[in-house]
C-alpha positions as CSV (number, residue, x, y, z in Angstrom):
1,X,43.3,198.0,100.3
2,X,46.0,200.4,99.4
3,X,45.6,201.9,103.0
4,X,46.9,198.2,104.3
5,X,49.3,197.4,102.2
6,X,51.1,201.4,103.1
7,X,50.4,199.9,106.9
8,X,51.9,196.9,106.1
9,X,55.2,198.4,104.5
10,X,55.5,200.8,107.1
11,X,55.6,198.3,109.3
12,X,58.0,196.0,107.4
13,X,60.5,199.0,107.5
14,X,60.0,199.7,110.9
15,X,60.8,195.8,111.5
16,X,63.9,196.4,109.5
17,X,65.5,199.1,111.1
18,X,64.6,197.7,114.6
19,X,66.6,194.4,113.8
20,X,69.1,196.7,112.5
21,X,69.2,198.5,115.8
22,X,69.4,195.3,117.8
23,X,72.2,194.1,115.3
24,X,74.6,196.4,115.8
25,X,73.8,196.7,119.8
26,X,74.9,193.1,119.6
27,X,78.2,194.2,117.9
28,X,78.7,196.9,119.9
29,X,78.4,194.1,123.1
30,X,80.6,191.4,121.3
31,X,83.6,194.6,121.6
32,X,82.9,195.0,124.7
33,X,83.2,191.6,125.7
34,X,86.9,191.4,123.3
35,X,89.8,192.6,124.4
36,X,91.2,195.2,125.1
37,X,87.8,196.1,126.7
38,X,87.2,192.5,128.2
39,X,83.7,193.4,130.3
40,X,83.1,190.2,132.7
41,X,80.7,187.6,131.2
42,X,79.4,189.5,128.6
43,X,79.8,187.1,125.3
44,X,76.8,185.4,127.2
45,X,74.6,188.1,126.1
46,X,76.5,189.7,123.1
47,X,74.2,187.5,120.5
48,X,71.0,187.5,122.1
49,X,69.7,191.3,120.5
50,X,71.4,189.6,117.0
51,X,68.9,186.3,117.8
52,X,65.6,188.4,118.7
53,X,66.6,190.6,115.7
54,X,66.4,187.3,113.1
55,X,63.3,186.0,114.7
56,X,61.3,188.7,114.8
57,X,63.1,189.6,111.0
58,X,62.2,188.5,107.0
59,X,63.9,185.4,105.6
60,X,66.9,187.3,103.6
61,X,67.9,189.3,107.2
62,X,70.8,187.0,108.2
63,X,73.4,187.8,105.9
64,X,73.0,192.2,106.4
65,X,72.6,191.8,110.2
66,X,75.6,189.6,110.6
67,X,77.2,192.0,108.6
68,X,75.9,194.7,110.5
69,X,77.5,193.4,114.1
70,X,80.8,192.1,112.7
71,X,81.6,195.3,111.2
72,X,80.3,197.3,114.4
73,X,82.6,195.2,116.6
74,X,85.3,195.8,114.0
75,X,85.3,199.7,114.1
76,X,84.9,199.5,118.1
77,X,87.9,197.4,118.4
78,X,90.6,198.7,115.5
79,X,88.9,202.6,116.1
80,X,87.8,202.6,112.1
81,X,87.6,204.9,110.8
82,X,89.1,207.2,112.6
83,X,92.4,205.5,113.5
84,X,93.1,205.6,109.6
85,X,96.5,206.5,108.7
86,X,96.5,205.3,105.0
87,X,93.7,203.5,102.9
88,X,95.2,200.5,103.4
89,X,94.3,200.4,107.1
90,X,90.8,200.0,106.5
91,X,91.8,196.4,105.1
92,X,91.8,195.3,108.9
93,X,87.7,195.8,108.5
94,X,87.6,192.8,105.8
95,X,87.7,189.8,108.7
96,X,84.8,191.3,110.2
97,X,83.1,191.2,107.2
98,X,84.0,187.4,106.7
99,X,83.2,187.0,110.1
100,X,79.6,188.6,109.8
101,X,79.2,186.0,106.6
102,X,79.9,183.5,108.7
103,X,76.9,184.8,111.2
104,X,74.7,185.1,109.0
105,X,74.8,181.1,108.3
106,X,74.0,180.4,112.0
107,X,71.7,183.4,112.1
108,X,70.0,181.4,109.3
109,X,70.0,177.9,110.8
110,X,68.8,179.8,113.9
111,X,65.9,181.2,112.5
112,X,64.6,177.7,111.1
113,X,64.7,176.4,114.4
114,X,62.5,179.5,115.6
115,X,62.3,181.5,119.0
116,X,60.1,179.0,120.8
117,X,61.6,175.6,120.3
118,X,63.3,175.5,123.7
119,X,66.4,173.1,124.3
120,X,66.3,172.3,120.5
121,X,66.8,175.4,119.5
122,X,69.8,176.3,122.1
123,X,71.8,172.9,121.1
124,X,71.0,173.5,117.2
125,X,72.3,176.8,117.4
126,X,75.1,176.1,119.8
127,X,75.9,173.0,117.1
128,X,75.6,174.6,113.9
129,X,77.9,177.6,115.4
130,X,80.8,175.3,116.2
131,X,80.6,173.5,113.3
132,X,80.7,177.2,111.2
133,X,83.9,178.0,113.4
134,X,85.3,174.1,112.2
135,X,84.4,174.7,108.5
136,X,85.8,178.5,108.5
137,X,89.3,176.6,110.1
138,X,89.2,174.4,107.5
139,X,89.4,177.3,104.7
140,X,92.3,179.3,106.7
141,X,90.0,181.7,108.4
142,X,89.8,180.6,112.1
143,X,87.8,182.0,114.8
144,X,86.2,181.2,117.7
145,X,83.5,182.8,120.0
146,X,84.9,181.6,122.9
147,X,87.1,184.4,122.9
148,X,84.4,186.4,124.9
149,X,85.8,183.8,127.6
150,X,89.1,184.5,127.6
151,X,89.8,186.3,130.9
152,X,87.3,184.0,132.9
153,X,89.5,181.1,134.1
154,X,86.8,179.8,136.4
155,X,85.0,179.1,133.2
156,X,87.7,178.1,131.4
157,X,89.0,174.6,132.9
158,X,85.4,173.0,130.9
159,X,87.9,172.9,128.1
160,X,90.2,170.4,129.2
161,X,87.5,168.4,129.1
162,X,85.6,169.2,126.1
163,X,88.0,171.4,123.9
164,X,87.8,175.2,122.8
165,X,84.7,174.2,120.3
166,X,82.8,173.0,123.9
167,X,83.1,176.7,125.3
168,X,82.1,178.0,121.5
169,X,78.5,175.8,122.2
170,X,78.3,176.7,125.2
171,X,78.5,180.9,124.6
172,X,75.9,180.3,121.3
173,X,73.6,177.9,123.3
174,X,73.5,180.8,126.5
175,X,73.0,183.5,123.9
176,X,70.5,181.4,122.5
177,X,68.2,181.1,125.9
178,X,69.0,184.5,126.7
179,X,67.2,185.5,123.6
180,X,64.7,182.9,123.7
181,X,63.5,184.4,127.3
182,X,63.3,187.9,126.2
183,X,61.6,187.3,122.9
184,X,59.2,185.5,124.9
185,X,59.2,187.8,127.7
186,X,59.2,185.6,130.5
187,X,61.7,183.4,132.8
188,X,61.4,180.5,131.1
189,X,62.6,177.5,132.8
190,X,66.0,177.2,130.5
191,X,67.0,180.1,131.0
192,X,66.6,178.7,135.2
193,X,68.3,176.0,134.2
194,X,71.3,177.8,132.0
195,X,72.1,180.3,135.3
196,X,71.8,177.4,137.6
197,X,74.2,175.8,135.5
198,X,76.5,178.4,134.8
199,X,76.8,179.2,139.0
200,X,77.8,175.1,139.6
201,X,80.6,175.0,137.2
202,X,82.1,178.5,138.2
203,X,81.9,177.3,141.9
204,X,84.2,173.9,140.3
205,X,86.4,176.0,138.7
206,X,86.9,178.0,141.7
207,X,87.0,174.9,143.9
208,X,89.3,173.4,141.9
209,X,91.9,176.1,141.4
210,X,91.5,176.8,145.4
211,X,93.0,172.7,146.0
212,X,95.3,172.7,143.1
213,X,99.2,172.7,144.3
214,X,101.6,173.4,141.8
215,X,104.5,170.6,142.2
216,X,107.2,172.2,140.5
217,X,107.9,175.6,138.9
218,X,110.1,177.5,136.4
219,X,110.5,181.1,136.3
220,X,110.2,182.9,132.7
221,X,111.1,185.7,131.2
222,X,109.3,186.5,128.0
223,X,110.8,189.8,125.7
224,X,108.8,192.0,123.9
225,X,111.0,193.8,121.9
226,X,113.2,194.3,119.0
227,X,116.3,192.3,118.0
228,X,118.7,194.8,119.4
229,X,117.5,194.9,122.7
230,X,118.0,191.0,123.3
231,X,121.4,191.2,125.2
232,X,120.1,193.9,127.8
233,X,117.1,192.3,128.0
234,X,118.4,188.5,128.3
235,X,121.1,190.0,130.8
236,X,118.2,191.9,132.9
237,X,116.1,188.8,132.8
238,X,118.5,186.6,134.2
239,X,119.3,189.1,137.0
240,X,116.0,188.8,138.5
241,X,116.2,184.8,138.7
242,X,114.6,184.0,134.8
243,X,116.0,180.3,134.5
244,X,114.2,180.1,130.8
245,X,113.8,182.8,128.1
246,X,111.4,183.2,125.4
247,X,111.7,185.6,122.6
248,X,110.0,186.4,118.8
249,X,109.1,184.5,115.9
250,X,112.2,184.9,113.6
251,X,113.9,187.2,115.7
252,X,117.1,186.1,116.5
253,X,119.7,183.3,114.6
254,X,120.8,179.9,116.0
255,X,124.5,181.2,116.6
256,X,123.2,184.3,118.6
257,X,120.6,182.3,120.5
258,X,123.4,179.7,121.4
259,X,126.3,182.7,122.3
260,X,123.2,184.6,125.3
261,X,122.4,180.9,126.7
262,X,125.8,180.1,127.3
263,X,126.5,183.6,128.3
264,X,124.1,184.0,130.7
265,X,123.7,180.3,131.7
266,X,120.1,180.1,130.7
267,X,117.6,178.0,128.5
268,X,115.9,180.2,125.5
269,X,112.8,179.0,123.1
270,X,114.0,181.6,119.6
271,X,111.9,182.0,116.5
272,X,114.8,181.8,113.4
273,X,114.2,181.6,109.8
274,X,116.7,179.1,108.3
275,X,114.8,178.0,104.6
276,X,112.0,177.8,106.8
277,X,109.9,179.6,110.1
278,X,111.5,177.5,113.2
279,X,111.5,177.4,116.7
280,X,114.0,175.6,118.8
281,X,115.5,175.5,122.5
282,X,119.6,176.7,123.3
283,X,120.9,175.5,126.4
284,X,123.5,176.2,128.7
285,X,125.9,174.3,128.1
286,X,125.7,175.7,124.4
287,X,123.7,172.7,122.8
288,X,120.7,173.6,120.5
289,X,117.7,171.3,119.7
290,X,116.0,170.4,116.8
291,X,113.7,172.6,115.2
292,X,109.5,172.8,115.7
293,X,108.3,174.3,112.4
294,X,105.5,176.5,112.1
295,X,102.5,174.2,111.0
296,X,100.1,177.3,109.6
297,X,101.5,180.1,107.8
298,X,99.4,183.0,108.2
299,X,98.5,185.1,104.7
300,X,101.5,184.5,101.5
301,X,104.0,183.0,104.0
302,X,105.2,180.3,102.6
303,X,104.7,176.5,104.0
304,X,107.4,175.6,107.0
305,X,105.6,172.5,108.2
306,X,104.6,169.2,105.7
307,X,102.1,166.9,106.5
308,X,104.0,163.7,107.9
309,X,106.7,165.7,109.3
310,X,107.9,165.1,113.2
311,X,106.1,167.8,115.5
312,X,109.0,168.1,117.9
313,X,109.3,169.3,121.7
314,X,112.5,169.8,123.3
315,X,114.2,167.7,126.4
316,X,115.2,170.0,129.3
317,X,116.1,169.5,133.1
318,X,112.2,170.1,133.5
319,X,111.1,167.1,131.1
320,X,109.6,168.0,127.8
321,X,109.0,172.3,126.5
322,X,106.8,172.6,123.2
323,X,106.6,175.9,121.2
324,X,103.9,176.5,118.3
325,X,104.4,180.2,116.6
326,X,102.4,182.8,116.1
327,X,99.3,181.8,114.1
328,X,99.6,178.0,115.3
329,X,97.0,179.2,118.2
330,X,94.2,179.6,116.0
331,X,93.9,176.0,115.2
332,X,93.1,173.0,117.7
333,X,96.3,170.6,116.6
334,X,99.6,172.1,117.2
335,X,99.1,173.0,120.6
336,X,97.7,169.0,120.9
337,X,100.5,167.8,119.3
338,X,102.9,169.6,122.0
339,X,100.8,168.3,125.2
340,X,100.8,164.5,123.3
341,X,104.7,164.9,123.3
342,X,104.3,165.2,127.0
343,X,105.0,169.1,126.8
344,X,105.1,170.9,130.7
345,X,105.4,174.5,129.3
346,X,104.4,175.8,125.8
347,X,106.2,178.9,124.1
348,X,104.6,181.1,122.0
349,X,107.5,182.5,119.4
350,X,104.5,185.5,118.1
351,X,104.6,188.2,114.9
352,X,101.4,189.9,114.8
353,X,100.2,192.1,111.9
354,X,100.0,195.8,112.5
355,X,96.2,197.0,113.2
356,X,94.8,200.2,113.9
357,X,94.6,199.8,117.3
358,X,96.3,196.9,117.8
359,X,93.2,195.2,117.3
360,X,94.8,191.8,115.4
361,X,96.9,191.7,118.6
362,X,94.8,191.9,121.3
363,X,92.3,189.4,119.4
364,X,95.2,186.7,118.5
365,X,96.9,187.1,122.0
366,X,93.3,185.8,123.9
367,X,93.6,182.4,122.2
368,X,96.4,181.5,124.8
369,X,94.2,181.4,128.2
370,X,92.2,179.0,125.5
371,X,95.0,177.0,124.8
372,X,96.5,176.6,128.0
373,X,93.2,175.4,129.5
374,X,92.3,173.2,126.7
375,X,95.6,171.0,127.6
376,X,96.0,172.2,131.1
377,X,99.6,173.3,130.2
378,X,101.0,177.0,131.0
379,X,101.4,179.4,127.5
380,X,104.5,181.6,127.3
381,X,103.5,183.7,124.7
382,X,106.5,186.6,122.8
383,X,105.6,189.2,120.8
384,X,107.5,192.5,119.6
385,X,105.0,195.1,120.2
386,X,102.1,194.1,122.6
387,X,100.2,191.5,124.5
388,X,103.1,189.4,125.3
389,X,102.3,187.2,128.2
390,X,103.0,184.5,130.1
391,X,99.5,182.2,131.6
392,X,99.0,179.1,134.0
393,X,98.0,175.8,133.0
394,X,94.0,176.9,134.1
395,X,94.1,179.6,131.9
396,X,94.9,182.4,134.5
397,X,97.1,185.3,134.0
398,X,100.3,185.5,136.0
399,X,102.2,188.5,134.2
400,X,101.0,190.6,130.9
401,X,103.0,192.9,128.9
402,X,101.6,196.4,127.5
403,X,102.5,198.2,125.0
404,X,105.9,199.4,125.3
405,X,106.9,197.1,128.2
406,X,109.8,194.7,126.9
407,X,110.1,192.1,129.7
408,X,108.1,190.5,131.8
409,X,109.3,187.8,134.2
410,X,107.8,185.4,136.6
411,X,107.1,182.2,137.8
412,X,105.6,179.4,136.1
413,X,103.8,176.3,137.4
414,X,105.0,173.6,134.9
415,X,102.2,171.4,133.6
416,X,102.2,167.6,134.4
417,X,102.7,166.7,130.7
418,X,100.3,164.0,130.6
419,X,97.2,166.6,128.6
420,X,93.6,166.6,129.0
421,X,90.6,164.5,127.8
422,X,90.5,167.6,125.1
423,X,94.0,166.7,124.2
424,X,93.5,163.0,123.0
425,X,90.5,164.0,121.1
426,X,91.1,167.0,119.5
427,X,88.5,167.8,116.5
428,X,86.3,164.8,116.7
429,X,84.4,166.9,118.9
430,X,83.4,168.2,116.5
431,X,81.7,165.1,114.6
432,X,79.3,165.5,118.0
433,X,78.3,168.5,117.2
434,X,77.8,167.5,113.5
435,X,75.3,164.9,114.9
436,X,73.5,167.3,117.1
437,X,72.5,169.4,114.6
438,X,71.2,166.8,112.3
439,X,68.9,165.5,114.4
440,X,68.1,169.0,115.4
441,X,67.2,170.3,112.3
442,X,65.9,166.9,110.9
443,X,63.4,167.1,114.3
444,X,62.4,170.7,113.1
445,X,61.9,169.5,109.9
446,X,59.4,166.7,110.8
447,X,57.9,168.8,112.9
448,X,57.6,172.8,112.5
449,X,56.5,175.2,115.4
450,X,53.9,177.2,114.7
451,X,55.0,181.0,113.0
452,X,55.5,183.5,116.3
453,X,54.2,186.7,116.5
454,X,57.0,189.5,114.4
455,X,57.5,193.2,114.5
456,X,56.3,193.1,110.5
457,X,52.9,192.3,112.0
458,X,52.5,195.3,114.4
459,X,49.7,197.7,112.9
């Protein structure tokens, strides 16, 4: 007797460490598949060693593996610790650590559902994880695992049609198979189904980018710099053709904005701070709109936006221009609002906070190929330090700015301002989801699968 139960916790340790192993080869994938890294199609399989790892794991697993990958992905991407200049860059780690909480709960709903409960499993899972993303939204911590997608604009036109939280279901149901095939070790016939799948709506997206003819175009210049540097900048911009200008959130003031349009005789989206974080449009002719303000504040800023309040766009010889700032792009309504208001272009007024790394940067600045595909409208996005660029109403990347580079300029396919099926319905995608995995788990309930095979019961 004592001879088995020494087999038996050797082998629950051995179990342990395994899923530990497999945990943080899932964070180390989930980097990879981030940017600045940004492997091709790899948030398919970043979750599935985190998924075999739960199923084949004891009940109270979820919460240290998800921990376990978050915090993996967080040291690959900011260079923790050893980009640490003070102890107060190791703060960046903390919305990992959230973020693996957050895992854990979808770790936990997927091991209920179990390894070998086929479609149910894959669309509980997929459901449960968009409806953590909603919740963590709705508590000021947004995130989305659709991220992985972000440089994959064949992919990314399934948005317009079924929103941002659509491509998050869609990376956690893939995961899902993926896993559910390999903890199984066989093909099974979703997993068929999920690459079929996968192929046909790539081919769309490519067919449908291949036939799509821009009508009508404006050429951009976005800076990505200091204050000081606006004149040369605005004066270099307009020399090779820019015809409208995007710069910082509250980086310039209304009179100085107005003085470079007239100046130069172009159109410029600013980020100002008058009472409260604004964004708003100078024209040539020396007129000035009124102000867009910022909906979320990010951290102690203080509220700019009240419920109730007009979210404006600005009139221009090209129709309607929106502009959300900065931390706007994390959440599904402001850029909706700006495609309702029949929006052709959207700027992105942006100040990130400092990262080892850049990490926050990098991370924030993939939500605009999201965005822009969600609402089929082109993102100009301006930041001071990185990541600055400008993207096509498909999501695609027509000019990106490094580190260090302070202007990019080039030309933009305006957007038909008429939005997306995504557009008109917004978050009640969501209530979907919220239905799916109710009946899910509710099926589960009424009808467990028999316990699968674990590591804890090797000998």
């Amino acid at each position: 007797m004592p001879a088995r139960s020494a087999s038996a916790k050797s082998a629950a340790i051995l179990a342990w460490g395994l899923g530990a192993f497999y945990a943080a080869a899932s964070g180390v994938l989930l980097a990879l598949a981030l940017p600045p890294y940004d492997v091709p199609l790899l948030g398919f399989v970043a979750f599935a060693p985190l998924l075999v790892a739960i199923w084949n794991a004891s009940r109270y697993t979820a919460l240290p593996y998800g921990l376990l990958a978050a915090i993996t992905a967080g040291c690959l991407l900011t260079g923790l610790p050893f980009t640490a200049q003070d102890n107060f860059d190791h703060l960046a780690l903390v919305p990992f650590g959230v973020f693996g909480a957050l895992l854990g709960v979808v770790l936990m709903a997927a091991r209920r559902l179990g390894m070998s409960g086929g479609w149910a499993t894959a669309l509980g899972v997929g459901a449960v994880g968009v409806l953590t993303e909603w919740v963590a939204a709705r508590v000021d911590f947004p995130y989305t695992v659709a991220l992985t997608l972000w440089r994959n604009p064949l992919l990314l036109w399934v948005a317009s049609w079924v929103g941002v939280w659509g491509l998050a279901f869609l990376v956690w149901a893939a995961n899902t198979i993926l896993a559910q095939a390999w903890a199984q070790r066989r093909l099974t016939t979703s997993l068929k189904t999920l690459v079929a799948a996968l192929l046909v709506l790539h081919a769309l997206g490519w067919l449908q980018m291949r036939l799509y003819e821009p009508r009508e175009q404006v050429r951009v210049a976005v800076l990505q710099s200091e204050r000081a540097l606006f004149p040369a900048l605005i004066a270099e911009a307009k020399s090779q053709g820019a015809q409208l200008i995007v710069v910082p959130e509250v980086s310039w003031d209304v009179r100085d904005a107005i003085h470079a349009a007239r100046q130069h005789q172009v159109w410029i989206i600013f980020g100002y701070f008058d009472e409260r974080n604004s964004a708003a449009l100078a024209s040539p002719d020396g007129a000035v709109s009124e102000p867009y303000y910022k909906m979320h504040p990010y951290g102690g800023e203080p509220r700019s936006w009240q419920a109730g309040e007009p979210v404006r766009a600005f009139p221009s010889k090209w129709g309607m221009l929106g502009a959300v700032i900065c931390y706007d792009t994390m959440f599904t309504e402001p850029c909706r609002r700006q495609a309702l208001n029949g929006a052709r272009l959207i700027a992105v007024p942006t100040l990130d906070p400092l990262t080892p790394n850049l990490a926050f940067h990098y991370l924030h600045a993939a939500t605009t190929t999201l965005r822009a595909a969600e609402h089929r409208t082109p993102l100009a996005r301006s930041e001071y330090k990185a990541a600055s660029m400008i993207v096509d109403g498909w999501g695609r990347m027509i000019a990106y700015a490094p580190p260090h580079e302070p202007l990019i300029v080039a030309d933009m396919p305006l957007g038909s301002g008429r939005g997306t099926l995504a557009s008109r319905v917004g978050d009640w995608f969501v209530l979907g989801y919220t239905l799916m995995a109710a009946v899910v788990l509710y099926g589960r309930r009424r009808n467990p699968i028999p316990r699968a095979r674990r590591w804890s019961d090797w000998r």
